[in-house]
Every structure is written in C-alpha cells, then in structure tokens.
C-alpha positions as CSV (number, residue, x, y, z in Angstrom):
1,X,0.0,0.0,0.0
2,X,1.9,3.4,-0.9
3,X,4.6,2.2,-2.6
4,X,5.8,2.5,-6.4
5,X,8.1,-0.7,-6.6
6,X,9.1,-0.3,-9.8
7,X,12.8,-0.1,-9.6
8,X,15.7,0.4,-7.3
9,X,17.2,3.7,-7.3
10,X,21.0,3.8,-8.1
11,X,22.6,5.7,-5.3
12,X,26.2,6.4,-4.2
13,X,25.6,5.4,-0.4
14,X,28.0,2.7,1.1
15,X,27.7,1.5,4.4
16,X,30.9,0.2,6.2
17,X,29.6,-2.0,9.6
18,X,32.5,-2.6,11.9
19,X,32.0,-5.2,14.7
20,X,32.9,-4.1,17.8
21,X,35.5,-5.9,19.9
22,X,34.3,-5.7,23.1
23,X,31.2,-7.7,22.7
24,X,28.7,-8.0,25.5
25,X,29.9,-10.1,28.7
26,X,26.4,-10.5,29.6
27,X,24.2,-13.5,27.8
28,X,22.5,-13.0,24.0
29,X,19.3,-11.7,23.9
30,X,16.0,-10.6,21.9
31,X,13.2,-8.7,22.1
32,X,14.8,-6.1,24.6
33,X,14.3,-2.6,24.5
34,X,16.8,0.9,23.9
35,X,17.1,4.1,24.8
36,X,20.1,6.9,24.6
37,X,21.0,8.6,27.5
38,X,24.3,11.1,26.6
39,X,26.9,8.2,25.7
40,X,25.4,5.8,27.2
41,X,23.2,2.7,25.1
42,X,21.0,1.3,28.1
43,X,19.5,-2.1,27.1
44,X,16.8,-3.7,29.1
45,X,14.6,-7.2,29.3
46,X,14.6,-9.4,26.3
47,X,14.2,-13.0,26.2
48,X,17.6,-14.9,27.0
49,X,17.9,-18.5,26.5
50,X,19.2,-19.9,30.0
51,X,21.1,-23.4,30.8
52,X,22.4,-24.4,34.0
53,X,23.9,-28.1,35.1
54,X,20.1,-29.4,36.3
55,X,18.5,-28.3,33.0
56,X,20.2,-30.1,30.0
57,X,17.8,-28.9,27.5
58,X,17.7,-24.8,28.8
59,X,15.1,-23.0,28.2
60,X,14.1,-19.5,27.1
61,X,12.9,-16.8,30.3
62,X,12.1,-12.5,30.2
63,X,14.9,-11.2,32.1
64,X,14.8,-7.6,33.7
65,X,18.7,-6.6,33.5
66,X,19.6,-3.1,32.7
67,X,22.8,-3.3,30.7
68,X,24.3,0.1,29.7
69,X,27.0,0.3,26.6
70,X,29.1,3.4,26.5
71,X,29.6,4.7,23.2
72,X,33.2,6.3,24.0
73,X,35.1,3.8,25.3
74,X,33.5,0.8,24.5
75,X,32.9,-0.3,28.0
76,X,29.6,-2.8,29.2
77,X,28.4,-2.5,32.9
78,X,25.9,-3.4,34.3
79,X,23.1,-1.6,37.0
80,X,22.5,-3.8,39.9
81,X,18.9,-4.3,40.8
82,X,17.2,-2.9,44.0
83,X,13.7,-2.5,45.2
84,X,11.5,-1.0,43.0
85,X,12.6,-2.9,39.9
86,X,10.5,-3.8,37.3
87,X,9.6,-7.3,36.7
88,X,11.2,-9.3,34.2
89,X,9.7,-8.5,30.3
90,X,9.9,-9.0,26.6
91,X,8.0,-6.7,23.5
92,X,8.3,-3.3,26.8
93,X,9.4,-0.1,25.2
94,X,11.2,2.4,26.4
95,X,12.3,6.8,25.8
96,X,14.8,8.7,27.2
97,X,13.8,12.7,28.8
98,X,16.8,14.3,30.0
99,X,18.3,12.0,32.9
100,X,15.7,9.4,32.9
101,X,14.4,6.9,31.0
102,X,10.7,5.8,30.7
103,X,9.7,1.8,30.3
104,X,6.3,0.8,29.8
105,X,4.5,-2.4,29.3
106,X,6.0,-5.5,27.7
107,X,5.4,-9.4,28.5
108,X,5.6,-12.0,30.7
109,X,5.0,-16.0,30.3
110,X,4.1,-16.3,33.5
111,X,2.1,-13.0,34.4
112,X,0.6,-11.9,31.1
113,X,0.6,-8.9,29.2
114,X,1.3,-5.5,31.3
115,X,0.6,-1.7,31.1
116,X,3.0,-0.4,34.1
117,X,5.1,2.2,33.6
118,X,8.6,3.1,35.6
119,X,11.3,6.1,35.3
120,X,14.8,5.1,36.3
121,X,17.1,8.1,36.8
122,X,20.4,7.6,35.6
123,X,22.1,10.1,37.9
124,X,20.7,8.5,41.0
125,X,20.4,5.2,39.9
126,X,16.6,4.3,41.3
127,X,14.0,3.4,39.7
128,X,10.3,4.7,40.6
129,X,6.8,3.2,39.7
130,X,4.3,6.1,38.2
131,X,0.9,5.6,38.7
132,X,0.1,7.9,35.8
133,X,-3.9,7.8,34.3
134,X,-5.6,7.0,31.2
135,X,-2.9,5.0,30.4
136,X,-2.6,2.5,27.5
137,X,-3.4,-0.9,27.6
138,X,-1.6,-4.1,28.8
139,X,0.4,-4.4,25.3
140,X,3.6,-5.9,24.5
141,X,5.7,-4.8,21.3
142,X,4.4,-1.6,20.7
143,X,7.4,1.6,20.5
144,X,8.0,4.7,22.1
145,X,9.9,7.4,21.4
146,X,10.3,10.9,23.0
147,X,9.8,14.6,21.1
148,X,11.2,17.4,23.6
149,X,9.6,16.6,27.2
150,X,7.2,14.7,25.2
151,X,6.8,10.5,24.7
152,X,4.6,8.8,21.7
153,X,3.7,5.5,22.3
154,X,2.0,3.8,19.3
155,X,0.2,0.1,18.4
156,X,1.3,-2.7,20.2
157,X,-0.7,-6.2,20.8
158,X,-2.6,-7.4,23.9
159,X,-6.1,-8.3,25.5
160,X,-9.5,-6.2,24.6
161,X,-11.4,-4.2,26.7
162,X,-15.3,-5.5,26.3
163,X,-16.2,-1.6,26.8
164,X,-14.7,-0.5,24.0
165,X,-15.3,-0.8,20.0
166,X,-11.9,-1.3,18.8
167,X,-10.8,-0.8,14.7
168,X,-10.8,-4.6,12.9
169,X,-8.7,-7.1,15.2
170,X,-8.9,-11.0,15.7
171,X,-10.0,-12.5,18.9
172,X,-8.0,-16.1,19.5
173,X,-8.7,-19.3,17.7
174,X,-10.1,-21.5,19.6
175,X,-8.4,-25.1,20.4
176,X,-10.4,-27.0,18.2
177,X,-9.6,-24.6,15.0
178,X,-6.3,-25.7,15.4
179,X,-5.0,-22.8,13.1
180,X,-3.4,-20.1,14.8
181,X,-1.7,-18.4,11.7
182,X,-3.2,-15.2,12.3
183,X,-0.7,-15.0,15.6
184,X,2.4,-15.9,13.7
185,X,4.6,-13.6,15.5
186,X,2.8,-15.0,19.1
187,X,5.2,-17.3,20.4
188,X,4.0,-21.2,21.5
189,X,4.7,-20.3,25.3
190,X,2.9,-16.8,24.4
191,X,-0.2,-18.3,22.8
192,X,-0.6,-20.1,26.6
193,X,-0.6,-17.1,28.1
194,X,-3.6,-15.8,26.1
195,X,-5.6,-18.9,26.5
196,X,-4.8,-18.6,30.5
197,X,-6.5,-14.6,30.7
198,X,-9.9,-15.9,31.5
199,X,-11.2,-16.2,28.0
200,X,-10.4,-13.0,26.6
201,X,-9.4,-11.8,23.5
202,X,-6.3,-10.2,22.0
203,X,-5.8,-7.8,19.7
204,X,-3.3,-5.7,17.8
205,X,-3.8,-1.5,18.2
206,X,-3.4,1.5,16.2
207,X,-4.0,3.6,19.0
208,X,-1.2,6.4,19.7
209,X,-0.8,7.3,23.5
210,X,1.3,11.1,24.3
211,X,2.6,10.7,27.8
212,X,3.9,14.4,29.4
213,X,6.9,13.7,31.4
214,X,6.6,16.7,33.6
215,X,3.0,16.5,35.0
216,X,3.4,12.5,34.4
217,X,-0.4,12.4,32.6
218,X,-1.5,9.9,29.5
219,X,-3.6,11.6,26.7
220,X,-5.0,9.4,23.7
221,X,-4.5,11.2,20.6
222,X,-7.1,12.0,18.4
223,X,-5.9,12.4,14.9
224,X,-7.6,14.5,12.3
225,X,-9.2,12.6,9.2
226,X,-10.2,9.2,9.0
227,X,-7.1,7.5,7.2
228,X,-5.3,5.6,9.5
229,X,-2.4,2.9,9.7
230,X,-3.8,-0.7,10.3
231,X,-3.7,-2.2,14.0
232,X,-0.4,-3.3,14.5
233,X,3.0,-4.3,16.1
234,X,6.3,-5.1,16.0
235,X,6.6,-2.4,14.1
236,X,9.2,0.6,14.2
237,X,8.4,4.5,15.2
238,X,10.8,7.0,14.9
239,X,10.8,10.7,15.2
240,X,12.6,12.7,12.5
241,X,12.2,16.5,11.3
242,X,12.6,17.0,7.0
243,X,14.6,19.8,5.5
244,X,11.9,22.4,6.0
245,X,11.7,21.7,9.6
246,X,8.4,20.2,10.1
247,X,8.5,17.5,12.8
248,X,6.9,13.6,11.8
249,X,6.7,10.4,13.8
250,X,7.1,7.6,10.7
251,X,5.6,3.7,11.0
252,X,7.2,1.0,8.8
253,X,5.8,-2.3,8.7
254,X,4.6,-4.5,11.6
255,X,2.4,-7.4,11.7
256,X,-1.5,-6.1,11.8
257,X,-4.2,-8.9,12.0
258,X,-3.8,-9.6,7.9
259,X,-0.3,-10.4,7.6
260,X,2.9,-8.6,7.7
261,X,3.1,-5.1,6.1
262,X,5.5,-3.0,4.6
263,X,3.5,0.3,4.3
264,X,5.0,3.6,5.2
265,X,3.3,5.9,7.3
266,X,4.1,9.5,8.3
267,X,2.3,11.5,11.3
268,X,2.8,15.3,11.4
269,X,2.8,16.8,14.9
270,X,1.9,20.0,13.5
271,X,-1.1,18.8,11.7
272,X,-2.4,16.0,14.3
273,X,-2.9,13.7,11.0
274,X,-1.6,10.7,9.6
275,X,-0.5,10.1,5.6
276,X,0.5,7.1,4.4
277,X,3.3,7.8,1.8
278,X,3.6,7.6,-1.6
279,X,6.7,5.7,-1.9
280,X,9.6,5.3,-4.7
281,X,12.1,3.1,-5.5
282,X,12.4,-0.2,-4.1
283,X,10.7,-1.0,-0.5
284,X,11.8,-2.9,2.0
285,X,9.8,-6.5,1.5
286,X,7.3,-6.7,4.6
287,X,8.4,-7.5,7.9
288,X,7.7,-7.2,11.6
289,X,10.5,-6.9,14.3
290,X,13.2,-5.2,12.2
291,X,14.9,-2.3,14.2
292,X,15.3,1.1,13.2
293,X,17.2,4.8,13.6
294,X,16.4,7.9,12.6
295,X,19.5,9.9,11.1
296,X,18.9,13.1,10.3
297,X,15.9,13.3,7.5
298,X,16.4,9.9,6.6
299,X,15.2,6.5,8.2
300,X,16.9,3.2,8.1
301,X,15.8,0.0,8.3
302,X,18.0,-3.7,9.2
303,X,16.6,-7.0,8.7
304,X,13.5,-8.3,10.6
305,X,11.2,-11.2,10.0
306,X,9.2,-11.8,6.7
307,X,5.8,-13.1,5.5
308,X,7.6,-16.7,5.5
309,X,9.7,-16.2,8.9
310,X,12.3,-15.8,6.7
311,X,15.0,-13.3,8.7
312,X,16.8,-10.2,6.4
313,X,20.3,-8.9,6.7
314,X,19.3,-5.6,4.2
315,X,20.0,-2.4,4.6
316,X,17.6,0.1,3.9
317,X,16.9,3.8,4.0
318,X,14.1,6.2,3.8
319,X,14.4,9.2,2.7
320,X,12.0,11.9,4.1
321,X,12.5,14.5,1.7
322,X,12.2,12.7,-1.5
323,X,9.9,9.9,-0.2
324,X,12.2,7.5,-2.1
325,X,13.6,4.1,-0.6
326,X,17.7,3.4,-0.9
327,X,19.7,0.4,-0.9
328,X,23.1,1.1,-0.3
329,X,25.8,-0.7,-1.4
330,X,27.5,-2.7,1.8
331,X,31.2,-3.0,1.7
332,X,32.1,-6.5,1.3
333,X,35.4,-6.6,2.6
334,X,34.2,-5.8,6.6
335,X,31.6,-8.1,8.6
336,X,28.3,-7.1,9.1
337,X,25.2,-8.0,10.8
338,X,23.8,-11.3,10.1
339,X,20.0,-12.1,9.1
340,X,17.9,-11.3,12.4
341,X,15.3,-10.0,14.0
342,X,14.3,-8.8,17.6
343,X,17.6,-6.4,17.2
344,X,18.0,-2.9,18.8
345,X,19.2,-0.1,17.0
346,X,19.7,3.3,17.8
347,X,21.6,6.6,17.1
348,X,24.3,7.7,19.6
349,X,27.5,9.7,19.4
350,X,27.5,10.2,16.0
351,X,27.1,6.5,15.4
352,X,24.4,3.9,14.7
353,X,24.9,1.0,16.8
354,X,23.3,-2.8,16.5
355,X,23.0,-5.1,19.1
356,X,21.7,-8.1,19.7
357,X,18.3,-9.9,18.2
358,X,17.8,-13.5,16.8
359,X,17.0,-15.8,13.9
360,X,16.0,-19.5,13.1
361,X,13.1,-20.0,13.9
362,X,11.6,-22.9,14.6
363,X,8.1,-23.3,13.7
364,X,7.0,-25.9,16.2
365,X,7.5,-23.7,18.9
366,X,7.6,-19.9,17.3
367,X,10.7,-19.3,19.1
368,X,13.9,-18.3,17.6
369,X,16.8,-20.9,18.1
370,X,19.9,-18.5,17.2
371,X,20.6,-15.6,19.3
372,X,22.6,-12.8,19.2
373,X,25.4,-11.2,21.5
374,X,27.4,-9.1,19.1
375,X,27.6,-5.1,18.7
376,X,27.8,-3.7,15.0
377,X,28.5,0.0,14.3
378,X,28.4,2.5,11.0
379,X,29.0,6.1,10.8
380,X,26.2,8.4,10.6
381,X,27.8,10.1,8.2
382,X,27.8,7.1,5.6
383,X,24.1,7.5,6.1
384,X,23.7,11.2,5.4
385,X,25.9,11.5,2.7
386,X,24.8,10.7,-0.8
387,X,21.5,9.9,-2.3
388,X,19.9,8.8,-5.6
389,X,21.7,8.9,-8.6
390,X,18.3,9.4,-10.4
391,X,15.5,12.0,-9.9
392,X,11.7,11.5,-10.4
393,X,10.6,14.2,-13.3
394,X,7.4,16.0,-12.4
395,X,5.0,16.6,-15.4
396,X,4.8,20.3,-16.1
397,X,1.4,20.8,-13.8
398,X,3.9,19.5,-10.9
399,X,1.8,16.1,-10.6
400,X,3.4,12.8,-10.3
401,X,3.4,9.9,-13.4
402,X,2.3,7.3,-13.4
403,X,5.1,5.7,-14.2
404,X,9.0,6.8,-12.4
405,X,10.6,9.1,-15.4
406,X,14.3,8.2,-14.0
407,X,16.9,10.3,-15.5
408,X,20.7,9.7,-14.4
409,X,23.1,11.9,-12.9
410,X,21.2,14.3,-10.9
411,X,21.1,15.1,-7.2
412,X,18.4,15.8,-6.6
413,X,-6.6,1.0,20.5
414,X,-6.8,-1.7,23.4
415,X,-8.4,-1.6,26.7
416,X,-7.6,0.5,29.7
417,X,-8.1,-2.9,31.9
418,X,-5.3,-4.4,33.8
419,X,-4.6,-8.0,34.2
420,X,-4.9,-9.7,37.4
C-alpha cells in the first residue's frame, strides 16, 4: 500500500559495519528494548535462552537486567537491581527525557501482558513506579519514542477491553480450529498465556498514546481525518524533522491482524494527522521486528522477519524528503550483521549501533533458536551522505506519473483494563 516498486534507485551510499571488539559479557538476547542517555546505550529485558547443570535442554525466560553500553570507550556494565525494579519482560518499550528513562508495558509467560510504567534516573540510579492515568493498555511490542519533554507511544498487541469498540482485530482461535496463523509472530509459550487470561481476546492496536513527562499524565491522541495505519506491532516509530523543519513520527511495517506489512506511514505533529506515503524506488519487503534509527531526514531499516519467517540482513533507508527508498551498497570486505530480528538499534555519538536480536526459527514452537550477542556499528555520516543517482521528473502541472521518469546523474486501541 503506498509504494511504487518499480525499480531500485542507483545511489552512491556505502555502508561500512565494523563489529565491535568488546562484545557483551552478559548473555544473547531478543526482544529487549533501547534508549540513549548522553553516551550511554541502556538495554533492558529481552528473552535470553538460560542453561544451568540441572536443566540439559535450557530453556528461554524475560529477564529484567539493565545493561548500559558506552559509546566512547566501548565499556559494558551493568546496573544492579534494587527495590522497586521492574519485573522481568519482553515486546516493553522504552524513551529517554533528560536524565531518565521511561519503560512501559511489555510481556511475561508467567504473568501476562502488562501496562505499568517506571522512570529510572540515571544520575541516582533508582527506579520509581508512576501511577500515571488514562494510560494505555496491557500491550507488549508496541514503541515509544520521545519529542522534547514529550513520549509517543503507538500500536502494540494485547487483551481487549469489552467496553470499548476497537478498529478490525482477531480474537484467539479457539483449540479445536487448530489454526493459529493469524498469531504468527505469538510465540508457542505466548499463545498459553492468552488462552490462561480468562477467556479473553487479544488484539493488535493503532491507538497512539502522548505521555507528558513533567506532569506525568496519558492523553489518547485524536488524529484529524479518517485515514489511518492498520492495528499493529512489532513495528518501528521513529521521530525525525525533513529539511523544512516540520517534525513527523514515521511507522514501517509490523504485523497487523492480515499479515505482515511493509506500508510507510508519516504523522505530522503540526497537523495531528496521519498520511501514508507515496513511496519510490524499491521497498523494504514486509516485515515485523526489524529495528530502526532515525538519522537526520532519513530512516533506516535492518533485517527483521518476513511473511515466510524468513529473517533479512538488508539495509535500507528512507528518505524523508524525496519519499524514495535506498539500498546502499554494503562494503564486502568488513563483517556485518547477520540475518535477524528482535535487534535494537539506535543513534548515539555520531554512530548507529546494533545489538543483539535472533533468527532461526523454529516453527513448532515460534521461538527463535539462534541468538545474538554481538555489537555492529556505521558512521552516521555514511548515512547522510549521498542519495539517488536518479531524480523523479514531475509533469509540467507538478503532478506525479504514473510511471518513475528516471533520468541519471542528478542530485536531486486496546483496553484501559489491567490484568490480574
């Protein structure tokens, strides 16, 4: 939906990964969440796979660690829990303000889907539960990111509220359907869970939550309009201001109750209304759990998990500006990032930095098999410089054609119900 396909766009973009040497000390993970504090990556939750001398087989568990990465110096540490920590999680998100940084929601196995929210301070070191109203939804992989003194918190999956009417979703299969497709990206051990909440039903959400991080309050955003992007999650939000200045939150992808998407969407902060974008070039093919930056005007995109659980090692970029999708060249001759999901990726210092994620899925048990503990970086600067080597000619009344005129060598929702 949105997107011209037609070709790829020649560009002069090349991406040079370098692996970083001090890997993580700590074990591989997925599904964890990332914020940037200053220098400092802080990673927290995720699925780990865990194996001790009674358990020969292991088995996978949430964890609650807090690991911080530091940008500079290429050190790992690690915060030490105390009371008031949040409970072990998958699928949370969380946004940095300042000093702090804001986690809400996420998964357990055991305890279901949750909609608490908790600030740790990174000066003190202390986290603290807010008790904040009108929040959203028990949900697990929806994102978050912050704008100023501002956090946006969009989609996500989880159980419905009764009370409210909700946009199209898909309630559980019962057992004796015995097809559970729909929930593709639900986990075995997950799909438990749901059955286990008392009968209700689950849903994906299109719903996107404000939260003010000075009087600590929810609002639920009413856009303007009626188009809107599909339900959804596992999908990535990111915040980025074009040329002229104007500030957007962009959607890519996600897994809505159809299938996995690769539809672009752009929400303007000035307007309070959503657009889905007329695309050019080559999209990404559609995924869910792919991770994401924001670099200046431009968006990229790494791998993440296709219609056939496939897992992607591309490299993609959006540019705001131009609307059109990139594929840059990736130099050969340095490692990079292998085919994954459930990664983290994120901006800092001038850098983009990768971590973590998995892949191999095994489709007796929708778990991945593989996981990762390695830490990739690029240069932002390899992002930012270049573009297309082709334009898009506009037909004299400044329309688009139908068809891409290349020419060469120019620049040119979701209850408000918590489980028990």
């Amino acid at each position: 939906m949105g997107n011209d396909a037609s070709k790829k766009l020649e560009n002069d973009i090349v991406i040079k990964w370098k692996k970083d040497q001090n890997q993580s000390p700590f074990v591989a993970r997925e599904g964890q969440t990332v914020a940037v504090c200053k220098s400092d990556m802080y990673i927290f939750g995720g699925v780990v796979f865990m194996k001790d001398m009674h358990d020969e087989i292991g088995r996978d568990t949430e964890t609650n660690d807090l690991l911080v990465y530091n940008v500079v110096t290429s050190k790992w540490y690690k915060e030490e829990p105390e009371s008031g920590w949040p409970s072990q999680r998958s699928g949370a998100c969380m946004a940095s303000v300042d000093d702090c940084l804001f986690l809400f929601g996420g998964l357990n196995q055991h305890s279901g889907w949750m909609n608490d929210m908790f600030v740790f301070n990174t000066s003190t070191k202390k986290w603290r539960e807010l008790k904040a109203p009108n929040c959203p939804s028990p949900r697990d992989k929806a994102l978050a990111i912050s704008v100023g003194s501002q956090i946006y918190l969009f989609g996500g999956f989880g159980p419905v509220n009764e009370d409210e009417i909700l946009p199209a979703g898909n309630p559980l299969p019962d057992d004796s359907e015995g097809d559970s497709s729909e929930y593709e990206d639900v986990a075995d051990d997950e799909v438990q869970v749901m059955r286990g909440q008392n009968g209700a039903n689950f849903t994906w959400s299109n719903q996107l939550f404000v939260f003010d991080t000075v009087k600590e309050t929810w609002s639920l955003i009413k856009p303007c309009g009626t188009d809107l992007p599909s339900p959804r999650a596992a999908h990535c939000l990111e915040y980025i201001k074009d040329k002229a200045g104007n500030g957007w939150l962009v959607v890519f992808g996600g897994r809505d109750c159809e299938s996995r998407q690769n539809d672009m969407w752009k929400y303007s902060l000035e307007e309070n209304k959503w657009t889905c974008c007329q695309c050019y070039g080559c999209p990404p093919q559609p995924r869910s759990f792919h991770a994401s930056a924001a670099v200046g005007s431009r968006l990229i995109i790494h791998g993440g998990r296709g219609v056939n659980n496939q897992h992607f090692d591309d490299f993609n970029i959006f540019d705001i500006d131009t609307n059109q999708w990139l594929q840059p060249a990736i130099c050969d001759e340095l490692p990079s990032p292998p085919s994954m999901g459930l990664h983290s990726m994120c901006f800092i210092n001038d850098f983009i930095i990768l971590f973590g994620g998995s892949s191999d899925l095994d489709p007796a048990t929708g778990t991945c098999t593989t996981f990762y503990n390695e830490l990739y970086r690029i240069r932002a600067e390899d992002v930012e410089t270049g573009g297309a080597l082709q334009c898009i000619e506009k037909e004299e009344s400044g329309s688009m054609p139908d068809a891409l005129n290349l020419k060469a060598n120019q620049n040119i929702e979701s209850s408000h119900k918590v489980l028990q």
